[in-house]
N, C-alpha and C positions, 0 to 999 in steps of 0.2 A: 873816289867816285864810285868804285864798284862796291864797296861796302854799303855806302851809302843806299846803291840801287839795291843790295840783297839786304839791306834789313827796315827799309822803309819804303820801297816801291814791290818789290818781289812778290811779300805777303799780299796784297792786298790785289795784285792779276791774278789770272786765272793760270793754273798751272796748265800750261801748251808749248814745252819746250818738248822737238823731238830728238833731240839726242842727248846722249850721256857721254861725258857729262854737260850740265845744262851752260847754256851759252854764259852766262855769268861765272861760271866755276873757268868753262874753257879760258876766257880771257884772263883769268887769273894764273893759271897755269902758265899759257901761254906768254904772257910777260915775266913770271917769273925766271921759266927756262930761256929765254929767249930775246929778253931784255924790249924797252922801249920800241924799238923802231918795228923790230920784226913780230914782237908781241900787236902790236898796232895791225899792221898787216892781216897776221893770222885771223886777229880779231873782225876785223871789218868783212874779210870773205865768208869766213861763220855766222854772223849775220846775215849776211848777203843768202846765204846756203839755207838759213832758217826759214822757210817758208813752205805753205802749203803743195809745193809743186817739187819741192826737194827733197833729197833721200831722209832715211833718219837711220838713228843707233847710233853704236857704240862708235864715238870720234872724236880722239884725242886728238892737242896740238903736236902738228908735227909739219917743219919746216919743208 
């Protein structure tokens, strides 16, 4: 699924991710190290955190 978002939805928004690295890379990360359940997790609060009223920069997953 995430691939899928980074090579055929990605291109085609506008580039408005504030943090590095981009929400799509984080989630990747983030399951990698961190497997299923808690990548899931990480994933869904970074989302959540991605918005116009939230901090930005450099944030990696970290449990």
């Amino acid at each position: 699924l995430l691939d899928f978002y980074k090579r055929e939805v990605s291109p085609i928004l506008p580039k408005s991710c504030r943090f590095v690295p981009t929400c799509s890379e984080y989630a990747r990360q983030a399951y990698r190290k961190y497997g299923t359940s808690k990548g899931f997790v990480l994933t869904a609060w970074r989302i959540m955190r991605c918005n116009p009223f939230g901090d930005k920069g450099y944030d990696p997953p970290m449990w």
